[in-house]
Every structure is written in C-alpha cells, then in structure tokens.
N, C-alpha and C positions, 0 to 999 in steps of 0.2 A: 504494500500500500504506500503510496506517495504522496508525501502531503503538498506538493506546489509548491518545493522550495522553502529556505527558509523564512521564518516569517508568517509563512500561510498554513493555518490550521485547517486538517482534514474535516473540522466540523464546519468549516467556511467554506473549501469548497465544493464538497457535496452539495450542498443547495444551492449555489452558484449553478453545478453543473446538471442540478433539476430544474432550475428555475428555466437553464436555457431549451432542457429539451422540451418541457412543456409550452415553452413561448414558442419554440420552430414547429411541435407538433400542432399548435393551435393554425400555427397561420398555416400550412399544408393543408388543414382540413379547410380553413376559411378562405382560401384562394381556389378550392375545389367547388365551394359552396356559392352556388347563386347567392346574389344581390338579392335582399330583402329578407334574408333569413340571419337572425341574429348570430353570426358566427364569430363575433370578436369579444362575447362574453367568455369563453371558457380560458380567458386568458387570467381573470381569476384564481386559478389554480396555481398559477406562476408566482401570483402576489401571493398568496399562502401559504406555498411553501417558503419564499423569501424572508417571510415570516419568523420562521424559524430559527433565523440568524439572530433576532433582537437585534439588527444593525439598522436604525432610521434613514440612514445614506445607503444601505444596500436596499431595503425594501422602496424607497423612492426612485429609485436606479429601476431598478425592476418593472417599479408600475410605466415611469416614464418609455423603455423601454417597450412595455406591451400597448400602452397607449401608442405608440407610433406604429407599433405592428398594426393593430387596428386599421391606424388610416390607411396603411401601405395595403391590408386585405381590401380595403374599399375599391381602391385603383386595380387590383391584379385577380380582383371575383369575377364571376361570368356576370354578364347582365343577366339581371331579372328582378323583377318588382317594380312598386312604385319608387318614383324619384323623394317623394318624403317620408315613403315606411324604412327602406334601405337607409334613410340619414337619420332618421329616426333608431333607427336598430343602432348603429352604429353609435350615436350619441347615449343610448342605453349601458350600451358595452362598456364607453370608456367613464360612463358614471358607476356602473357596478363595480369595474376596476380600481373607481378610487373611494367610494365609498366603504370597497374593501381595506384599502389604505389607512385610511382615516381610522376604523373600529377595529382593525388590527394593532396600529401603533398604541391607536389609547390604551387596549390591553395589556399588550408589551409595556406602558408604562405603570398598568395596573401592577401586572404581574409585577416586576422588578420591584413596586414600592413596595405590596405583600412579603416579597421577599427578604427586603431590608429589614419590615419592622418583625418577622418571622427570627430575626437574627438578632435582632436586638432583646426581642422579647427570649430568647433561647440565653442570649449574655447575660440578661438581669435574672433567669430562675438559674443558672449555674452560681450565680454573686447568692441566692437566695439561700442556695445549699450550702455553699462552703460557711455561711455564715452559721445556719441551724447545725450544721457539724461539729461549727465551733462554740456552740451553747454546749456546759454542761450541766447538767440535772444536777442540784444538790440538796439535800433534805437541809433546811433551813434549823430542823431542831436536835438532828443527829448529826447532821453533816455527813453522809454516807451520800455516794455516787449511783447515779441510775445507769444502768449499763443499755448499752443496743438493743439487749433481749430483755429488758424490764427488770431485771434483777438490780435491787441496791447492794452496794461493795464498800467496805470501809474504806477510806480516801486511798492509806497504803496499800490497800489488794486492789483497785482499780489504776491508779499510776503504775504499781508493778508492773499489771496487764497491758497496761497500753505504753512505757516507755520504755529505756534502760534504764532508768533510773533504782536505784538500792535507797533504802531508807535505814537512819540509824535516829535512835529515840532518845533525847534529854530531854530538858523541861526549861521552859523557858522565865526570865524571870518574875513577869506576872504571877506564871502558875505556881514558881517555885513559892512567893509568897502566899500565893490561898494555899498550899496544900503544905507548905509550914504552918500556917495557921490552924490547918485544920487538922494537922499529926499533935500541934503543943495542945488543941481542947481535950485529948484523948489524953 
C-alpha cells in the first residue's frame, strides 16, 4: 500500500481517489443520458464521500469540481427535452450538490465540536478519579482506614498495605503527658 509520498496520508487519498471515480462515473453516465433527465444529481455521492476527509478545502474542491462537471454534462448530453426542464434539472443538480455541502460541513463541524467536548469531559472524570482515589476514608472517632473492599484497618495495617513504609511506636509528648498523668492517679 502507498500512501502518495511523503506527507500524504493513505486516509487522504482514498477519498481523493473515490471522490474522482465517482465524479468521472457520474458524468459517463450523464453524457450518455438525454437532456432533460436529471443526470448531474448523483454527483452527490462525490461530495459525501469527500466528506469523509473532514477537510472544508477538500470537500469545497470536490463540490466545485462536480458542479463544473454538471455544466460540462449539459454541453456533451444528447438532446432531449425541454429547453427549461433540462436547465431546470440541471440547476436542481448543482443545488443538491451544494446543499449537500453546506449540511455536510455543519456536521463535520458538529461532529468535531462533540468530539472536543467528549474529550474534555473524559479529562475532567479522569481529574475526578484521581482525586476520589486520593480521599481517604477515616473513622473520625477511631481513626481506622476504610479499605477498597469496605473493611476498616488500623492506620498501621493499612499504610503497611499500601506503602513501604515500617512503622516503629513511641509516644509523643502530649501523650506522654496524659498517660503520665494517668499511670501517677493509679
């Protein structure tokens, strides 16, 4: 598979090289096709796959493109019909062409915004987790840890569990005084 050189993405020109053979199949068929029979609508197909690209310069390219085809099948159809159904048809063709344009881009830029705020909203519930990961449960009147599967841990058997950390136990000197206090009432 070859992607067109450096530079050119194989997702670029795959549609490129749909767009064109639908725009040459269109007019083959519409240069075969008597005058008065709407044959420059199915040039439509061209813009929708162009579509695909999300490029506003590729899919404008394209329409403009198939819009000239149109006129060129105008000149090179067989006669037949009326001289105002045939420009009538014709004029039809290159208004479905771009009114495809038009509700094509707005979605392309629908989509793309969806996308954004898909992205954003996916950043701020990942910022939402790392934060509730970073709450720890603690019993306000034992001080024991709540663990992931609901179990309370005394502080030292839950930091055990979750660090390197080793714990060694003296007494600090508030407590050393209440619990002097409370060895001399004894």
């Amino acid at each position: 598979m070859t992607s067109g050189g450096p530079g050119h993405s194989p997702l670029r020109v795959r549609p490129a090289l749909l767009c064109l053979f639908l725009a040459l199949a269109t007019l083959l068929v519409d240069v075969r096709t008597p005058l008065g029979v709407a044959g420059g609508v199915p040039y439509i197909a061209a813009v929708f796959a162009s579509l695909y690209t999300m490029s506003r310069g590729f899919v404008l390219s394209v329409a403009a493109g198939c819009s000239a085809l149109t006129l060129i099948g105008y000149f090179l159809s067989p006669p037949g019909g009326a001289t105002w159904i045939v420009l009538f048809n014709r004029g039809l063709a290159l208004f479905a062409i771009w009114v495809t344009v038009v509700a094509g881009l707005r979605y392309s830029r629908i989509k793309i915004e969806l996308i954004r705020i898909t992205q954003m909203w996916h950043k701020e519930a990942l910022k939402e987790v790392a934060l509730l990961k970073s709450l720890l449960p603690i019993c306000a009147w034992c001080k024991k840890i709540r663990d992931d599967h609901g179990y309370w841990l005394e502080v030292e058997e839950y930091i055990a569990d979750h660090s390197d950390s080793e714990f060694t136990h003296s007494v600090c000197p508030d407590c050393a005084r209440t619990v002097g206090q409370d060895l001399g009432a004894r």
